[in-house]
C-alpha positions in Angstrom: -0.4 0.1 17.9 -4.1 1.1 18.5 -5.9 1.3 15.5 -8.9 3.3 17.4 -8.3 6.3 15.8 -10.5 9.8 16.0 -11.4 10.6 12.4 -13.1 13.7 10.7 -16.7 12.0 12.0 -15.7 12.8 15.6 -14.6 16.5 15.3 -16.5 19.8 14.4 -14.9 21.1 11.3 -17.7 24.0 10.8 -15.4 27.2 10.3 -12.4 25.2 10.8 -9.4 25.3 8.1 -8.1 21.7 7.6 -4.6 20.8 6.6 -5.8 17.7 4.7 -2.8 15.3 3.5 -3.6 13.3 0.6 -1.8 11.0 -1.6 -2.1 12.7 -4.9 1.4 10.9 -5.9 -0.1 9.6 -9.0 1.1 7.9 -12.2 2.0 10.4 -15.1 2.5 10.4 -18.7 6.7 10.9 -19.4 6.5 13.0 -22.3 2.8 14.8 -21.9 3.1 15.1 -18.2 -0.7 14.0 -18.0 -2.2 12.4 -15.3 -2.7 8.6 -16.4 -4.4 7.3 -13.8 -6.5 8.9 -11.3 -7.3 6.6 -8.6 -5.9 8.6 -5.8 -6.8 11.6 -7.0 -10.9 9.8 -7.0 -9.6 8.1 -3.4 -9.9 10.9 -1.4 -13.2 12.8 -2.8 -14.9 11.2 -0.1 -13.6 13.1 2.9 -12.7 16.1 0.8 -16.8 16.1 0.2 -17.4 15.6 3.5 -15.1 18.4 5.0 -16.4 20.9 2.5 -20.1 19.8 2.8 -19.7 20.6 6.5 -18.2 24.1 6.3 -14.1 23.9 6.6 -12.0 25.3 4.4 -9.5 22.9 3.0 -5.5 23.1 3.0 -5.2 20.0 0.7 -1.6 18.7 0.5 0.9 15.8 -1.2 4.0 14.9 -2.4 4.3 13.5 -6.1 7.6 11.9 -7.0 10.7 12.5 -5.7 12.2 15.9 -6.6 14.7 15.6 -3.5 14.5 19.1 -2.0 14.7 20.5 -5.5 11.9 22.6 -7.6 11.5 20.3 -10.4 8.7 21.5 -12.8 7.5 18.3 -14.0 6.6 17.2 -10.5 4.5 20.6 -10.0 0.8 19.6 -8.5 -0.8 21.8 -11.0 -2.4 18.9 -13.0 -3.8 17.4 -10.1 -5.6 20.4 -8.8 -7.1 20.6 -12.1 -8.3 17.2 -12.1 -9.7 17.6 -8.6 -11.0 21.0 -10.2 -13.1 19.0 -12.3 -13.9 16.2 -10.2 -15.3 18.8 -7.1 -16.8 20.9 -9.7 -15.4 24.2 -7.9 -12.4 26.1 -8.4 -9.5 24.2 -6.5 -6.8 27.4 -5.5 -3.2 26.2 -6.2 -0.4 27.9 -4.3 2.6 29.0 -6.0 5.1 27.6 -2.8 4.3 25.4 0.1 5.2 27.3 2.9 5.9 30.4 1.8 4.2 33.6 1.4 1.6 32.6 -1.6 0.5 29.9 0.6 0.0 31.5 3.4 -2.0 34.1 1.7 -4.7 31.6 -0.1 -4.7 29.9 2.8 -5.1 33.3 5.6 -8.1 34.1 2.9 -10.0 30.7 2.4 -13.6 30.6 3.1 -15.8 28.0 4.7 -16.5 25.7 1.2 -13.1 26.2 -0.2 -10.4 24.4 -1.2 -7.0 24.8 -2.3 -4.0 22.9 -2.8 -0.3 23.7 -1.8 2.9 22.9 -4.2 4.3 19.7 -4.1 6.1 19.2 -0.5 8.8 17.6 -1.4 10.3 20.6 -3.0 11.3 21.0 0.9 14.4 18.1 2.3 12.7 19.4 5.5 9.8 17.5 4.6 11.1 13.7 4.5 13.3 14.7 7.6 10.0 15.5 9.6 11.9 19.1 10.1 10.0 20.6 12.8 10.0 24.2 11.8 9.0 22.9 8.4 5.8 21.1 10.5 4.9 24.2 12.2 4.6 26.5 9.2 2.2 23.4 7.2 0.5 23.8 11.1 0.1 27.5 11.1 -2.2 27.3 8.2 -4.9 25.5 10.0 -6.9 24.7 12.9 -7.2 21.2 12.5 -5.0 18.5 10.8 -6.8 15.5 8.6 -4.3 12.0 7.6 -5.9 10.7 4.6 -2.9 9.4 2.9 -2.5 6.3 3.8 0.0 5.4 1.6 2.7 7.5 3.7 1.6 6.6 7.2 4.5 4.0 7.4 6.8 7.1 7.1 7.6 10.1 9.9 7.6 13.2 7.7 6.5 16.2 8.6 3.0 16.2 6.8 2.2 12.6 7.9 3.3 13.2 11.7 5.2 16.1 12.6 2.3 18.5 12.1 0.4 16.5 14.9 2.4 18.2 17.5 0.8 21.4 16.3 -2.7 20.6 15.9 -5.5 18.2 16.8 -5.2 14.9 14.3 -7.7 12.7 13.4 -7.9 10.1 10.2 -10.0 10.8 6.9 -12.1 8.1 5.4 -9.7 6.0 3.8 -7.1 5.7 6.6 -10.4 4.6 8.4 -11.1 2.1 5.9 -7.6 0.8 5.7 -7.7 0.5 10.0 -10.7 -1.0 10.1 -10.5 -3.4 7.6 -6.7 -4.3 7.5 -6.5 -4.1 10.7 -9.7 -6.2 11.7 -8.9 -9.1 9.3 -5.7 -9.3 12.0 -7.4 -8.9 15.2 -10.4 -10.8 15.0 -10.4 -12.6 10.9 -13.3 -14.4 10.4 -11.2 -18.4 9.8 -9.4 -19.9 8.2 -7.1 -17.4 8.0 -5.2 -17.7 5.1 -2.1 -15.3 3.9 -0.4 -15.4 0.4 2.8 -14.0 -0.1 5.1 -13.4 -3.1 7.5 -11.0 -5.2 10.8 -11.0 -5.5 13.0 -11.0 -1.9 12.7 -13.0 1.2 14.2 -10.0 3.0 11.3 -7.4 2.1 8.9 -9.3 4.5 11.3 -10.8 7.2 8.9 -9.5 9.5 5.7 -9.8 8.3 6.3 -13.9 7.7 7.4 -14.0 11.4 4.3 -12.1 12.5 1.9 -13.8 9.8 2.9 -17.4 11.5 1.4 -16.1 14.8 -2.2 -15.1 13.7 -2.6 -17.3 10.1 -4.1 -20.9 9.4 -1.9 -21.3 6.6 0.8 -19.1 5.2 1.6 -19.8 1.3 4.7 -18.6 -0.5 5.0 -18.0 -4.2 7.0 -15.3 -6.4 11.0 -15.0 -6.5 11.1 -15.4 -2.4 9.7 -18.7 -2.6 13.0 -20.2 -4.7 14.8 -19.1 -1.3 12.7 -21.4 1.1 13.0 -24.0 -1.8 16.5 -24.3 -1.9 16.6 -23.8 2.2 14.7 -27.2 2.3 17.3 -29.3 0.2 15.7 -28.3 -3.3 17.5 -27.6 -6.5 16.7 -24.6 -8.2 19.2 -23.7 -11.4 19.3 -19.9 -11.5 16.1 -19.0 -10.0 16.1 -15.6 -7.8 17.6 -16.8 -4.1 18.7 -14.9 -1.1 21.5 -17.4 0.5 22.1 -15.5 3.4 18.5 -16.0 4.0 18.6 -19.8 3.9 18.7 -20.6 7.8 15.8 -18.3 8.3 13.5 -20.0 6.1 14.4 -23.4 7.8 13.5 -21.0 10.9 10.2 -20.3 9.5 9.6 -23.5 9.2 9.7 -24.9 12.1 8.2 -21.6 13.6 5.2 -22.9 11.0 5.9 -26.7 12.6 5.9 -25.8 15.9 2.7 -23.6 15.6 0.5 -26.0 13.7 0.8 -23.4 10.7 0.7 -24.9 7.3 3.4 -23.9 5.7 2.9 -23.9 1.6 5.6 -22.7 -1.3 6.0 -23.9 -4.6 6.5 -27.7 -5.5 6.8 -27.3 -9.2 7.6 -24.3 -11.6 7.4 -22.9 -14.8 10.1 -22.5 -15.6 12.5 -21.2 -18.7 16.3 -21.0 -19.9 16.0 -16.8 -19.8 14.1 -13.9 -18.1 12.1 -12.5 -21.2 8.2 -12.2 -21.5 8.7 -14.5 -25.1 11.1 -17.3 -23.4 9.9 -21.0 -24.1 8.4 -21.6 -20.2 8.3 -25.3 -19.3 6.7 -27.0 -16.3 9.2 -28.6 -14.1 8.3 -30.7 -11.2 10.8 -30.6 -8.3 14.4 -30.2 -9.4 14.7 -27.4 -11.8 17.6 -27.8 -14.1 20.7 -25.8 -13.4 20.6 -24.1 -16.7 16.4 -22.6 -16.4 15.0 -20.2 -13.5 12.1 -20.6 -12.2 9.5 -17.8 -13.1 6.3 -18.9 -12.0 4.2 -21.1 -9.6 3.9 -24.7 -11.6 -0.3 -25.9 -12.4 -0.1 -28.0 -9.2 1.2 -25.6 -6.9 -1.8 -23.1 -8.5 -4.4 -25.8 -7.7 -2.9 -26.1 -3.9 -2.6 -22.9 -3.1 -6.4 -22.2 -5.1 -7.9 -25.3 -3.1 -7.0 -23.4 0.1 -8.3 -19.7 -1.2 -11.7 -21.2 -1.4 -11.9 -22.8 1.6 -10.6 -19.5 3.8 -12.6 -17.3 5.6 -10.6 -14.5 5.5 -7.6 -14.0 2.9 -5.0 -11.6 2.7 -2.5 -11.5 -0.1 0.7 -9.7 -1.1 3.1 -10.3 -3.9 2.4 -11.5 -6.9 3.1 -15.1 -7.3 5.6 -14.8 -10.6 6.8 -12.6 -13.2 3.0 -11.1 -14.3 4.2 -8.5 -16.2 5.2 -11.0 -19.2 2.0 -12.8 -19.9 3.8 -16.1 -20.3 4.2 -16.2 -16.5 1.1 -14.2 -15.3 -0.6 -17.7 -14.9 0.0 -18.1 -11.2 -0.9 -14.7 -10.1 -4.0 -14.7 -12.3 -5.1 -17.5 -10.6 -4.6 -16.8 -6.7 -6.5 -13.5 -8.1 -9.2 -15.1 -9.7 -9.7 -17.7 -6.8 -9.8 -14.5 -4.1 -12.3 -13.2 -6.5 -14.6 -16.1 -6.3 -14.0 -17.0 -2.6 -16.9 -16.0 0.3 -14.0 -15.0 2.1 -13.1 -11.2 3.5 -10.2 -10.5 0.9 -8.0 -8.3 1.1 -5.1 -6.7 -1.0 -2.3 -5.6 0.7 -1.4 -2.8 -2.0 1.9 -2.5 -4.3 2.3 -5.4 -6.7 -0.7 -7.4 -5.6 -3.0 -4.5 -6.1 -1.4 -3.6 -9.6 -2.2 -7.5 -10.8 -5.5 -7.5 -9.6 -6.4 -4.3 -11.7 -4.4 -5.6 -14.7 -6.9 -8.9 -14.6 -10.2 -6.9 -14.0 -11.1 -8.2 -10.6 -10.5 -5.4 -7.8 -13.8 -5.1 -7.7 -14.7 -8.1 -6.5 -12.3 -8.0 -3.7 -13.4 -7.1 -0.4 -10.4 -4.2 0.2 -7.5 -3.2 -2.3 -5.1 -1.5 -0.3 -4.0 1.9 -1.4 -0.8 1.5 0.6 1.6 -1.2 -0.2 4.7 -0.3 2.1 2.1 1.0 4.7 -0.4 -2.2 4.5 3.2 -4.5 5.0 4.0 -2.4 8.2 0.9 -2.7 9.6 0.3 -6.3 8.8 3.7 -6.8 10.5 2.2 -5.3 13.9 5.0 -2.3 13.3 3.7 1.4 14.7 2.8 3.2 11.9 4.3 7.1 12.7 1.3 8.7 10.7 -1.0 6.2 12.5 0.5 6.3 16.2 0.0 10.3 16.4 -3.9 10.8 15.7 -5.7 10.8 18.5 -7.4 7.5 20.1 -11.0 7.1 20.2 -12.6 7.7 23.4 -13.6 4.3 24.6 
């Protein structure tokens, strides 16, 4: 997939409405309904600046949650136009529907400077079935369409592809960054390449180890998926997470790794405990774990290893955490990969999801070279997969 892509740089917006889609899916407060975290909300000010700064009037929309085709009030958009209210310091319009009449009335009557944002699209099933009536109504509201959501790239709905039939596409800022960076570190990383995977299942990232193998210096494997290329190997691991029907692929990666002069790294001892609670007694085992304990973290020399080879890299990339970091008892291993990226010279990058949610729970994502706001999107692209709300903005002219 070329990664080349137009963005809002190489277009004339002056006078122009924009259908703008952000990610505005953000984290909310179960019993207030507040917004408790505004990261994306803060992650797209950039090219929303920009497009109003240089005269377009602004059809911002997202999805938040997943209401299923239904009108669920608690997953209205209201609260995050009036957080982007305050954050532009203008009036954001909100629209009562998404395609209906209200919408297309703010939108008909937006003036160069203005912004407003349409009701949560998901409220439509046409939407995640990239229903292309559905695309050419969002269309009709503008002249131009603007992919800033990079988060939803990986997926063909209407707002993140369909509407590209309709109108001229180009990327915002952050799906710039996200191309640039993400996907520089795989076309030209500055070496030793080094790649850290974890979380929980081999099977989430079939792909992305087989492509990894073919572009990294070294490939290390923590979290629950590592317990799978442990017991693949001949290793005992008591009642550790393990995908069995996964077992000849790892000995396939393995050779793959072998036969490509990739080393190859997953966990040689654990910590380890009898049950899967944040206050179990951990213990450090070294090779066999017992067949009564699971395995729940990387082990202090496995930490070291996989820190040794951090520091040394040129350019990291890392996604899953490397244990169960949400109970402090077994947050030891992530901490550590994070706090050696931290440290490192190295381009590092987060690839999103878990990996991103670790490295703001220890303090340190600013000191990484790119967190990821995408973590499904980031794995697709690291894979080398075409990325539908990627593949249909238009290419840079070389």
């Amino acid at each position: 997939m070329n990664c080349n892509k137009m963005t809002v740089r190489d277009i004339d917006v002056r006078g122009k409405r924009v259908l703008l889609r952000c990610d505005f899916n953000v984290p909310r407060d179960k019993t207030t309904n507040e917004i408790t975290d505004d990261k994306r909300i803060r992650a797209a000010m950039p090219t929303i600046e920009y497009l109003l700064d240089n005269g377009a009037a602004v059809v911002a929309c997202s999805h938040l949650g997943r209401p299923k085709g239904e009108w669920v009030p608690e997953l209205s958009l209201a609260p995050v136009a009036e957080r982007l209210s305050e954050l532009l310091g203008k009036e954001v319009k909100m629209s009562k529907d998404v395609v209906g009449p209200d919408a297309h009335a703010l939108a008909a009557a937006l003036k160069p400077g203005e912004i407003m944002l349409l009701e949560n699209l998901r409220y439509h099933k046409e939407e995640t079935k990239n229903d292309p009536g559905f695309a050419r109504e969002l269309a009709s509201m503008a002249d131009v369409f603007v992919s800033d959501a990079f988060g939803t790239v990986h997926r063909a709905h209407a707002s993140t592809a369909g509407v590209a039939a309709y109108l001229p596409a180009v990327a915002g800022f952050l799906v710039e960054k996200e191309l640039r960076i993400i996907g520089g570190a795989l076309e030209d990383p500055k070496r030793p390449f080094v790649a850290v995977l974890g979380g929980s299942k081999v099977s989430d990232k079939l792909g992305v180890i087989s492509s990894l193998l073919e572009k990294a210096d070294t490939l290390m494997i923590g979290g629950g998926m590592a317990y799978t290329f442990v017991k693949a190997m001949g290793g005992s691991i008591g009642t550790s997470l393990c995908e069995d029907d996964r077992l000849d692929y790892a000995r396939e990666m393995v050779q793959k790794a072998r036969d490509r002069g990739v080393k190859l790294m997953y966990s040689q001892d654990f910590l380890a405990a009898r049950e899967f609670a944040p206050d179990a007694e951990a213990s450090v085992v070294k090779g066999s774990i017992p067949d009564d304990m699971m395995g729940l973290d990387i082990g202090p020399e496995t930490r070291e290893a996989f820190c040794n080879e951090i520091r040394s890299a040129g350019t990291v990339i890392w996604n899953g955490p490397m244990g169960v970091f949400e109970f402090d008892k077994f947050a030891g291993g992530t901490r550590a990969v994070a706090e050696a990226m931290a440290e490192s010279d190295a381009v590092t990058i987060i690839g999103g999801g878990d990996s991103a949610a670790a490295v703001e729970k220890f303090g340190l994502a600013g000191k990484m070279t790119h967190v990821s706001t995408g973590g499904g999107a980031s794995l697709e692209l690291i894979e080398g997969l075409e990325l539908p709300g990627v593949a249909c903005l238009m290419d840079k002219k070389v």
